[in-house]
TIPALUM-706198 format. One record per residue: y, z, x of N, C-alpha, C in turn. Coordinates in steps of 0.1 Angstrom, whole numbers. Each point is the difference from the previous one (the first is absolute). Layout:
BEGIN
  n.yy  n.zz  n.xx ca.yy ca.zz ca.xx  c.yy  c.zz  c.xx
     Y     Z     X     Y     Z     X     Y     Z     X
...
This chain:
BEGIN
  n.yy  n.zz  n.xx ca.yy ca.zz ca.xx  c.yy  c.zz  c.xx
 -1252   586  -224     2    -9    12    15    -4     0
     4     0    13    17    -4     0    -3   -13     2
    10    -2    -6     0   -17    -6     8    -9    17
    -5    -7     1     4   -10    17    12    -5    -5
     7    -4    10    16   -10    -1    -3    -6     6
     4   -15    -3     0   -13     7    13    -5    -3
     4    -1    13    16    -6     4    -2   -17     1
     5    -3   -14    -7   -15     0    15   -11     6
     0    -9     2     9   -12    -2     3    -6   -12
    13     1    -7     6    -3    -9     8   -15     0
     0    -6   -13    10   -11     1    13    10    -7
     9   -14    -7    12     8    -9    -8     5    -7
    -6    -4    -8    -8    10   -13    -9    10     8
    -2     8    -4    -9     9     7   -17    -1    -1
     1     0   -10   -15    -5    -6    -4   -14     8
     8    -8     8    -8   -10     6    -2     0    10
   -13     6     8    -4     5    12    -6   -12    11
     4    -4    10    -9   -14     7    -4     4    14
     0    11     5    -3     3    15   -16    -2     0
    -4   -15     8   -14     1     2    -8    15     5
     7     9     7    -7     5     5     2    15    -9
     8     0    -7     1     8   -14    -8    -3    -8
    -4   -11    -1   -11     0   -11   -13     1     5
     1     2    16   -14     2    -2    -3    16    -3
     7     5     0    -2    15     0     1     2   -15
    12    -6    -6    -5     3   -17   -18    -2    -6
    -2   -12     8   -17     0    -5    -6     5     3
     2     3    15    -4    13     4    -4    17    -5
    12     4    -3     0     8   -10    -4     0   -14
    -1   -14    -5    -8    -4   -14   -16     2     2
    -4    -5    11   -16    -1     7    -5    18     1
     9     5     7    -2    12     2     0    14   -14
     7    -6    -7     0     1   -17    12    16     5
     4     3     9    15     5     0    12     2    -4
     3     8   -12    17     0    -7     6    -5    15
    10    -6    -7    13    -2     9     9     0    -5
    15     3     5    12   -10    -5     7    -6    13
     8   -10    -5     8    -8     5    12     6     6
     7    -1     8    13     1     2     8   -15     4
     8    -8    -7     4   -14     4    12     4    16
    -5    -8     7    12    -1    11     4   -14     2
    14     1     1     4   -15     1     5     0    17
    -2   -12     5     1    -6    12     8     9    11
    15     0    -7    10     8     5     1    16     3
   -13     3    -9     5    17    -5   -13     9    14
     7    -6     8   -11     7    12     2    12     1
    11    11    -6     1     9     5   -10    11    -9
    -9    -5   -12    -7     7    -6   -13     3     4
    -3    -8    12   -10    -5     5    -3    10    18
    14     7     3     0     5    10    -8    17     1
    -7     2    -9    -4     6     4   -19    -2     0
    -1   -13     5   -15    -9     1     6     0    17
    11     2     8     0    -4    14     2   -13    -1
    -2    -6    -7     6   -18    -1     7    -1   -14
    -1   -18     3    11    -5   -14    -7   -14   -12
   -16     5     5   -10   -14    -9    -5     6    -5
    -2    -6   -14   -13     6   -13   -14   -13     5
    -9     9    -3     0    13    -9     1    10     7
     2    11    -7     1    15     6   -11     5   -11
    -7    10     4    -4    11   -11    -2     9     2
     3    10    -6     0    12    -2    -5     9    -8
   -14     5     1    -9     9    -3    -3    13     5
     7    10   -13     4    14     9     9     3    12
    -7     5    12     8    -2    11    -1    -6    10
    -8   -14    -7    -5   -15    11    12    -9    -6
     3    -7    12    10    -8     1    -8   -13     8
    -6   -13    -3    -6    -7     2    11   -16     3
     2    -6     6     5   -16     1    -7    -4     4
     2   -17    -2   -10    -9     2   -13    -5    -7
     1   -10    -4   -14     0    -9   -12     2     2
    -3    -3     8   -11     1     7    -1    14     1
     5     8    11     0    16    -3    -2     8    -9
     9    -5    -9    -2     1   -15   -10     5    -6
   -10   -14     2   -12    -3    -5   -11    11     6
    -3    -1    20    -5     9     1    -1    10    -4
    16     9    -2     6    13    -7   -11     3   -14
     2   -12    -6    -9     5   -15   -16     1    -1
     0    -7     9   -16     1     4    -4    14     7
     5     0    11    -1    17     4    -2    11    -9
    16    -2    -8     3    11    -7   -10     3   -14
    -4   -13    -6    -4     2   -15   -15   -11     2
    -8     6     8   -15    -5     6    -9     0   -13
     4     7   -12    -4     3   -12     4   -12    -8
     5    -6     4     9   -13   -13    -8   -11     5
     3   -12    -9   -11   -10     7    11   -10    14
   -13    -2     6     3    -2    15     9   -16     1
    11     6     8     6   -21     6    -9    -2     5
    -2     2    12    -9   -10     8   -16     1     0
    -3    15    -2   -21    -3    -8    -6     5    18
     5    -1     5    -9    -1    14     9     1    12
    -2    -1    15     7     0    10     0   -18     3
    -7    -9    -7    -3   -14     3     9    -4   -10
     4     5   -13    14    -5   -10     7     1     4
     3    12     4    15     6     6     2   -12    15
    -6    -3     8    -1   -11    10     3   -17    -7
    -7     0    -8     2   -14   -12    14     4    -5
     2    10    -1    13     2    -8    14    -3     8
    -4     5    13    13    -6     8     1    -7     7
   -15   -10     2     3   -14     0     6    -6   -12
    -2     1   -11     8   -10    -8    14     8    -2
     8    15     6    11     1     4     6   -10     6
    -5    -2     9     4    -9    13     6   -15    -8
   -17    -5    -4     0   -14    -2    14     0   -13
    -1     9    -8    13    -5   -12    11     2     2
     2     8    11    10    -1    12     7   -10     4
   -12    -4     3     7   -15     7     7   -11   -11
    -5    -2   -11     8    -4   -10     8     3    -4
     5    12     1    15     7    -7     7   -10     2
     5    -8    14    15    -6     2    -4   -13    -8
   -10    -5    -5     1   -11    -8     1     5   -12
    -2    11    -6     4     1   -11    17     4     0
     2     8     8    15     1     1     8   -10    -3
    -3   -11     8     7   -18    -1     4    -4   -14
   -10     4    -3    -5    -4   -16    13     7    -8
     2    13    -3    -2     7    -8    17     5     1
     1     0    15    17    10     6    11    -4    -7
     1   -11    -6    11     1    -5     4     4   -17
   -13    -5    -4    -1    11   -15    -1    11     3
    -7     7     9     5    15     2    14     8     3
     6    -6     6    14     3    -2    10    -1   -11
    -6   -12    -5     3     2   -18    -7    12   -11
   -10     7     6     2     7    -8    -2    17     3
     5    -1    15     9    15     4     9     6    -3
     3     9    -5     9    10     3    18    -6     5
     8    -2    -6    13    -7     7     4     9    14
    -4    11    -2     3     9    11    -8    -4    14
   -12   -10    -2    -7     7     7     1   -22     6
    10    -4    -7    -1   -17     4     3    -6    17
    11     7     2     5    -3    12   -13     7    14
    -3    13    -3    -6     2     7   -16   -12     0
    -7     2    -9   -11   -13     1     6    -7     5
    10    -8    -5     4   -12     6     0    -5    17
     8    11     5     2     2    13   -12     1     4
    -8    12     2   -11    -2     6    -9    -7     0
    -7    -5   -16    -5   -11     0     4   -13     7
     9    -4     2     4   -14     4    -1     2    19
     3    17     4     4     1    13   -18    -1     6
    -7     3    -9   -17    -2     0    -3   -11     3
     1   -11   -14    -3    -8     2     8   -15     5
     9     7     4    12   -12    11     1   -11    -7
     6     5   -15     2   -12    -7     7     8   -13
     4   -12   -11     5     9    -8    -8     3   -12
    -3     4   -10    -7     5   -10    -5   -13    -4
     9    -8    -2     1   -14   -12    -7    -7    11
     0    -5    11    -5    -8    11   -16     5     2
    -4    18    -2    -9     0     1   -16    -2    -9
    11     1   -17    -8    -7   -11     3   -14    -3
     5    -5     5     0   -19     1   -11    -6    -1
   -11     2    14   -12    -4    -1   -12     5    -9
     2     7   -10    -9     9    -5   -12    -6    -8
     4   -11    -1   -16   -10   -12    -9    -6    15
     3    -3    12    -1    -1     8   -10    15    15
     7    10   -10    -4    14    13   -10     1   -10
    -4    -1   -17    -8     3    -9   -10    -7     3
     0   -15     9   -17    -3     2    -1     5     7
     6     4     9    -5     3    14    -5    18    -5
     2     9    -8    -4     9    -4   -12     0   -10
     2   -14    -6   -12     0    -6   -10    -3     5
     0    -6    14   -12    -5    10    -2    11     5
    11    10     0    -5    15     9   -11     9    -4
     4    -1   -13   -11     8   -12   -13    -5    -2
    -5    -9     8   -14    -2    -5   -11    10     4
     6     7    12   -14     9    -1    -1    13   -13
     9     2    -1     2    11   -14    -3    -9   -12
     2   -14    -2    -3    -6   -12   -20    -5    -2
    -5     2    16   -13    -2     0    -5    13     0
     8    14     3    -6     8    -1    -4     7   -16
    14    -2    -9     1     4   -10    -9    -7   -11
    -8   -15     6    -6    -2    -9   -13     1     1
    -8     8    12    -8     4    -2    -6    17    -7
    13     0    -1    -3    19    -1    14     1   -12
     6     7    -6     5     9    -9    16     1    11
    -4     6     7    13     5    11    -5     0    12
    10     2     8    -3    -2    17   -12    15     6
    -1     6   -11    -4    11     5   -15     7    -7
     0   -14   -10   -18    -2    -6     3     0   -14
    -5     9    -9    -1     3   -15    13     6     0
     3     8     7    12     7    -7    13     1    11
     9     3    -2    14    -7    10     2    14     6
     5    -7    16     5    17    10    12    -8     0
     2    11    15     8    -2     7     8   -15     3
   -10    -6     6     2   -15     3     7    -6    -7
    -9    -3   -11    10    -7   -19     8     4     0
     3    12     4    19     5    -4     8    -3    10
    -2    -3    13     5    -3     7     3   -14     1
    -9    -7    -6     1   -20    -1    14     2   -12
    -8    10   -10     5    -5   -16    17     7     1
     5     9    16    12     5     0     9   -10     1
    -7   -11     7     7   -13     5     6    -6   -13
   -12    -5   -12     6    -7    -7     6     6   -14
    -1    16     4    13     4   -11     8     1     5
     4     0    12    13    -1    11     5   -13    -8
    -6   -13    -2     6   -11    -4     1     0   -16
   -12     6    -9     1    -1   -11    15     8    -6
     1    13     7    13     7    -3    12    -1     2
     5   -10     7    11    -4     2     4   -13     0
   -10   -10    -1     5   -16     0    -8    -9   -12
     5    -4    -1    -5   -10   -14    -4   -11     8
    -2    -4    14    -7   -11     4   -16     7     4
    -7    -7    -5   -17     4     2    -6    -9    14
    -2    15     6    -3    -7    12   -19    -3     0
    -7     0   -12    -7    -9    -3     2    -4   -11
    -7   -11    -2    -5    -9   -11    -7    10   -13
     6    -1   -11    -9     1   -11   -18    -7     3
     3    -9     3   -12    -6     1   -13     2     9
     7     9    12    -5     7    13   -16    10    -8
    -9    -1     8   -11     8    -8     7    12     5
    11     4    11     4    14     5     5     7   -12
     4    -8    -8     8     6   -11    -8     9   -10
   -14    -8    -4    -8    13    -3    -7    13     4
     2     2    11    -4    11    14    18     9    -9
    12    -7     4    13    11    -3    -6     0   -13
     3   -11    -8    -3    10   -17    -7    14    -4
   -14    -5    12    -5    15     2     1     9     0
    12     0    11     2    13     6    14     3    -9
     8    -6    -4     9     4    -9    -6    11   -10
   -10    -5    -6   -10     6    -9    -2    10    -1
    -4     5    12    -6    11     4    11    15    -2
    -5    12    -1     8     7    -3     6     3   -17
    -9   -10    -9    10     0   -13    11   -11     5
     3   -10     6    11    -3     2     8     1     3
    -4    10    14    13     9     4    10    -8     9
    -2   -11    11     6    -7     5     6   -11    -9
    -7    -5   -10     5   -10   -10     9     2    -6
     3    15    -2    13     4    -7    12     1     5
     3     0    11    11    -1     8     8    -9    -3
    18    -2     0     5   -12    -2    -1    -9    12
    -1   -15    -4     2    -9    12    13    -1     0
     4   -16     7     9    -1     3     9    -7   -16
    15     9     2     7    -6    -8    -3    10   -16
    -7     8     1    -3     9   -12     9    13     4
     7     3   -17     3    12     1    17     2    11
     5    -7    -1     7    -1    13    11     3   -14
């Protein structure tokens, strides 16, 4: 079998990967039990990226499929490797599955608040000015202005999470006994924060925290091995 490329997002160290939507595809491919490797791309290096027709990871590349977008992605593996065990389980998962696209969606920009300005601490120098600019031209403000309120956007995220915190504690994962699609998609979010910032945008004390421990777990520990923020630099 030819082994898949995943054109991941890089900080300065390479090894520390944080694109929510990168990680859902690493689990992805963990679930699917498919070799992969990595390729790191950093922010700036869009020209490596041009032959996806765009300039966002993830990209992958299996044989002579050329895949972006996670979501795509995901169908892509499902299609292709119907033999491996299933993301979504049914045409009613795959439906669950991107509604809770959507819904963790909508949370991104409060975790951003949180999170944006330790992430530029730990990019790429090459790649500072550009974040900077665009992020700030985003969020019409400047980095530092937009993590100011951040213990403040944290309840308001932590009030957001109660349906995932009532869901996870009736069941294992959002997706019953054993974790799809969905879980990697919630859990892209908070390796997006675990990977690059030292502020926890929950509580240790949050029962959500045992739902990630979980899923870190999972795989041998394959997500748990990754550097966070401030490792390896």
């Amino acid at each position: 079998m030819t082994k898949i490329k995943l054109y991941d997002l890089t900080a300065a160290n390479e090894q520390q990967r944080f694109s929510p939507y990168c990680w859902r595809i690493h689990m992805a491919l963990k679930h699917k039990r498919l070799p992969f490797e990595t390729v790191p791309i950093r922010f700036t290096d869009k020209e490596f990226l041009e032959f996806s027709g765009q300039g966002l990871v993830p990209v992958l590349v299996d044989g002579e499929q050329t895949i972006f977008d996670s979501w795509r992605i995901a169908e892509y593996l499902e299609q292709a490797y119907p033999d491996a065990p299933s993301l979504f389980r049914s045409p009613d998962g795959k439906r669950h599955a991107r509604f809770i696209k959507h819904w963790t969606e909508s949370l991104h920009p409060m975790v951003s608040r949180m999170i944006i300005r330790d992430v530029y601490d730990e990019i790429h120098e090459k790649d500072k000015s550009y974040f900077r600019e665009s992020r700030e031209q985003r969020l019409g403000k400047t980095l530092e202005d937009a993590a100011a309120d951040r213990e403040d956007t944290r309840k308001k995220f932590t009030a957001a999470l109660s349906p995932l915190r009532l869901a996870v504690a009736e069941e294992p994962f959002l997706c019953g006994d054993h974790p799809g699609f969905a879980d990697y998609i919630v859990f892209g979010m908070f390796q997006w924060s675990r990977c690059s910032s030292p502020f926890p945008i929950i509580l240790a004390e949050d029962t959500l925290a045992v739902w990630q421990k979980r899923m870190l777990d999972l795989y041998a520990g394959y997500a748990a091995s990754f550097p966070t923020a401030g490792q390896g630099k």
